[in-house]
N, C-alpha and C positions, 0 to 999 in steps of 0.2 A: 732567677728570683733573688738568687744572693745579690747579685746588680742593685736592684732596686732596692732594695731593703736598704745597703749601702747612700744608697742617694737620697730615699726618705730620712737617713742622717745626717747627710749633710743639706739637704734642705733644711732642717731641725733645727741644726748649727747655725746656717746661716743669720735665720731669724730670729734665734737665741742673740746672736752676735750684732743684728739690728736692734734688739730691745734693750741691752748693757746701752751702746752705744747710745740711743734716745735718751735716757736716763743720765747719760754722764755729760750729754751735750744736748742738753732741752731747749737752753738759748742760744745757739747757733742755727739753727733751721728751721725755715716754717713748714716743711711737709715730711711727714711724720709717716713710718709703713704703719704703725695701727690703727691711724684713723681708719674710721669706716669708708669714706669718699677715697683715700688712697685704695685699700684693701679690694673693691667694687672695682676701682679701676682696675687695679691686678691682674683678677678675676677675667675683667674680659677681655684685655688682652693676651693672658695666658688662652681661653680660651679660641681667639683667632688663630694664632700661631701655633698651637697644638692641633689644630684640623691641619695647618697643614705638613705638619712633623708625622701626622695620621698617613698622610697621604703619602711622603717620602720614605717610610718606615718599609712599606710594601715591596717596592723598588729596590731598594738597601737590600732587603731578606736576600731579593735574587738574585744577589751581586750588583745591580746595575747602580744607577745615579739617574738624577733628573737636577740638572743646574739649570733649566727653563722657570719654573716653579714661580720665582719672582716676575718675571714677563710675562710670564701666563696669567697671574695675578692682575698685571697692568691690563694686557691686552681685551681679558675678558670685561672688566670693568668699568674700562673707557668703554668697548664697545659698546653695552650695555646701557651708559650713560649717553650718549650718543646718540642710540636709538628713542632714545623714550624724552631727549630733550631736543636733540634736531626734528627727528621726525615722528615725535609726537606719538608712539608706541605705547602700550598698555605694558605697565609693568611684569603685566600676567605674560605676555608675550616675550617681552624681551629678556628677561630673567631666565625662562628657559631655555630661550634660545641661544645665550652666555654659555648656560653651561652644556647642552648637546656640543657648541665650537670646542668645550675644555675638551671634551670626551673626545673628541673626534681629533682631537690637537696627542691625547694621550695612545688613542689608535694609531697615528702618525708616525709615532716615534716607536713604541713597541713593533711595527710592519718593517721598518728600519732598520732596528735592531735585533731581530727575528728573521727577517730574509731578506735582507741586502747585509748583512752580517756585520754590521757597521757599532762600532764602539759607544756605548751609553754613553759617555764622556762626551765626544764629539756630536751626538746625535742633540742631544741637550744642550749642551755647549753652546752650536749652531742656532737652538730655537731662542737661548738665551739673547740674541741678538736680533732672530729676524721678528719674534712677536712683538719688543722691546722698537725695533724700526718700524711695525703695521701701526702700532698704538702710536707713535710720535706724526705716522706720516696722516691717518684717519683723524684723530684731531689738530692736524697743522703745528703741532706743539703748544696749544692751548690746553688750559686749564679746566676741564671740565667737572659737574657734578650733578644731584641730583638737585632742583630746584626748588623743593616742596618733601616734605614729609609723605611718606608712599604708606598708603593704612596697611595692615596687616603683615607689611612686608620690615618696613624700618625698624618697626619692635624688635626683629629677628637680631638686631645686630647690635640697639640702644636700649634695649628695654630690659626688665628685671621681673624677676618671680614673684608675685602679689605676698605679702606678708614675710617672707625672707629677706628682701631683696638682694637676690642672687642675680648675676647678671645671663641673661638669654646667652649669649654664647659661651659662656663656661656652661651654663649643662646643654647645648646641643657639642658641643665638646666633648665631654664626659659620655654623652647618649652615643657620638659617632665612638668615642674610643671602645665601649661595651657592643656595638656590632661589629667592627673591623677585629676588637678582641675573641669576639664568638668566630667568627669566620676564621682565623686564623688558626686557632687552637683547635676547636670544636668540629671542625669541616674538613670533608678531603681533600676539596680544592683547596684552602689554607694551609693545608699537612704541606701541601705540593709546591707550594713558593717555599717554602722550608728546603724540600727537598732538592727542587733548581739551584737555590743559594748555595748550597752544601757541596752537588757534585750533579753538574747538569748534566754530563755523560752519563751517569749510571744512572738517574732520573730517567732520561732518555729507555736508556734498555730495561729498565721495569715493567715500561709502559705508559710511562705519564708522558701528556703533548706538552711541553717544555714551551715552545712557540706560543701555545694556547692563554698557558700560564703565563709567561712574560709579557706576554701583552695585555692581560686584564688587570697585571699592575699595574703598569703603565699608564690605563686607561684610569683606573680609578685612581691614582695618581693627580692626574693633573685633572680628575671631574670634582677632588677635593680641593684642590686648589682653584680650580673656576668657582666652584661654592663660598669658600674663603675670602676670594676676591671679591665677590659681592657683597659680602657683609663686613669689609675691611672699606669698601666700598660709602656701603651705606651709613658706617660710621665716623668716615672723617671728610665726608659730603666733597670732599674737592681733590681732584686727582690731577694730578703733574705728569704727564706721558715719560717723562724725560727721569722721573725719579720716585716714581708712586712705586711700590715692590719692589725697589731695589736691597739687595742685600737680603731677601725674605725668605731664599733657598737657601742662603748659611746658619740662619737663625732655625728653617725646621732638619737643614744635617747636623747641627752639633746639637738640638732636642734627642734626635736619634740618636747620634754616637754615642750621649751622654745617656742615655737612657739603657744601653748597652747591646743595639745592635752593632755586629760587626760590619764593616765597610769589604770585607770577605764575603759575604752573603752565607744565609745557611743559619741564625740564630739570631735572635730579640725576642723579646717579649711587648706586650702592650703599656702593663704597667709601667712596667720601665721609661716607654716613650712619653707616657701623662706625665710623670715626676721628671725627667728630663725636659721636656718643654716646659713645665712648671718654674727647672731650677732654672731656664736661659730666661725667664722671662722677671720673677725674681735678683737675679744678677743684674739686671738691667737698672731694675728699679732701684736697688742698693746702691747702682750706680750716681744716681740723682739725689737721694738720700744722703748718702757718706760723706756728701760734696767732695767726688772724684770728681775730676774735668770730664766734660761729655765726649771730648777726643780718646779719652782712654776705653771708652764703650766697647771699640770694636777689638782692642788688649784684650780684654776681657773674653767678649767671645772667643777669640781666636784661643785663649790660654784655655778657657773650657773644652773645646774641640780637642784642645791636643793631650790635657788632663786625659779627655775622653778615651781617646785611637792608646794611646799609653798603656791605660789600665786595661783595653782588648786586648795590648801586644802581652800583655805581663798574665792575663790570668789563662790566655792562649796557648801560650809557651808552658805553662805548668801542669795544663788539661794533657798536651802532648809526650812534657814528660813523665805524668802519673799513667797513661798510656802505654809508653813506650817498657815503662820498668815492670811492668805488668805482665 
């Protein structure tokens, strides 16, 4: 909780240090973070990308990793698009059946990594590749999307809250991070990704199915990532097999790092992940703002990330030795 707390300050900061700036440099830039139309957009891209830092957070607890996440992303969406524009499929159809492929893509890798005892690193790794070659090879390296506005469905991803206008995916954002935060905290099976992350052998000799566990993160993993993919989907209507999700698994591990789950497994919290994917997606924007060069973008994540793993190493190391003198 200290984590976050910390990070709701320097999000504070940040923004603090975006509004000096506007004020000292009003004619230098025509986009502004407190317009309303900047702020909305924000909103909903923090809110994509936060589903899917929701989703790697889980993974993370266990020790594991998911570097698929971005191809997962493609794969499910091009499918998806694919279906309902090649062959004419009902949204209602194919949108589920997107994400049954994520789930069963996340069952994949957890059966993997559970009993063929095979390294999340490479297990991922690998999908990061081969989902990344199904989506280039099913649409020929064409460009696809959705044709027409999908009723009921396109709201989910472009649309806003009658009289706030809050954007739809910041609070299904919000709504996922308050059930993944219930489950986590509040539930024994959520205790129990806790307890895997921490020390899977003696998890083991307690009693908990370790296997059971590491694979329904897994699975729900990469079913919020197929979710995300469709609404990343439906909001920028045209997908590039070749570079649609690319980079989208760094942007939700350094949400987590920063958020202050450890890359150890065994501790995070939720909040922490909302205000961490808040602050990479924020940094982004400041990015475009400040008039930094757009090449320095990925500086930035990367100096986030390692900010991140840093301040795990340093308050790690003080738990152990307030431990230790004890």
């Amino acid at each position: 909780m200290r984590k976050a707390l910390g990070l709701i300050g320097l999000l504070a900061g940040l923004i603090a240090l975006s509004s000096v700036w506007e004020h000292a440099h009003l004619h230098h830039s025509n986009l502004k973070f407190f317009t309303p139309e900047n702020l909305r957009n924000l909103a909903s891209w923090i809110g994509l990308f936060g589903i899917l830092s929701l989703g790697q957070c889980l993974v993370i607890i266990t020790g594991g990793i998911d570097l698929s996440v971005g191809s997962v992303v493609a794969l499910v969406s091009i499918l998806a698009a694919f279906g309902v524009s090649r062959f004419h499929m009902s949204p209602w159809v194919a949108f589920p059946a997107a994400l049954l492929l994520s789930a069963l893509i996340g069952l994949w890798h957890g059966a993997l990594v559970t009993k063929v005892r095979m390294q999340p690193f490479v297990v991922t790794l690998c999908g990061l590749f081969l989902y990344r070659g199904i989506a280039r090879l099913v649409s020929s390296d064409n460009t696809l999307g959705f044709s027409e506005t999908i009723p009921g469905i396109s709201w989910l991803s472009t649309g806003a809250i009658s009289g706030m206008q809050i954007p739809v995916p910041f609070v299904l954002f919000l709504g996922a991070a308050a059930i993944v935060g219930g489950f986590l905290h509040l539930t024994a099976p959520g205790r129990h990704l806790f307890a895997v992350g921490a020390n899977e052998q003696s998890a083991r000799f307690s009693g908990i199915a370790t296997d059971r566990v590491k694979i329904t993160a897994y699975v729900l993993c990469s079913l919020l990532s197929g979710a995300a993919g469709l609404l990343f989907a439906l909001k920028v209507q045209s997908m590039g097999p070749t570079n649609f999700g690319s980079f989208y698994e760094l942007y939700a591990i350094a949400g987590v790092v920063l958020g202050g789950c450890s890359l150890r497994g065994g501790s995070g919290n939720i909040l922490g992940v909302v205000v961490g994917a808040a602050l990479i997606r924020v940094l982004n924007n400041l990015v475009i703002i400040l008039e930094i060069p757009s090449q320095l973008e990925y500086v930035v994540i990367g100096g986030a990330i390692l900010v991140g793993v840093f301040v795990d190493e340093v308050f790690s190391r003080k738990s152990h030795s307030t431990i230790a003198s004890q």
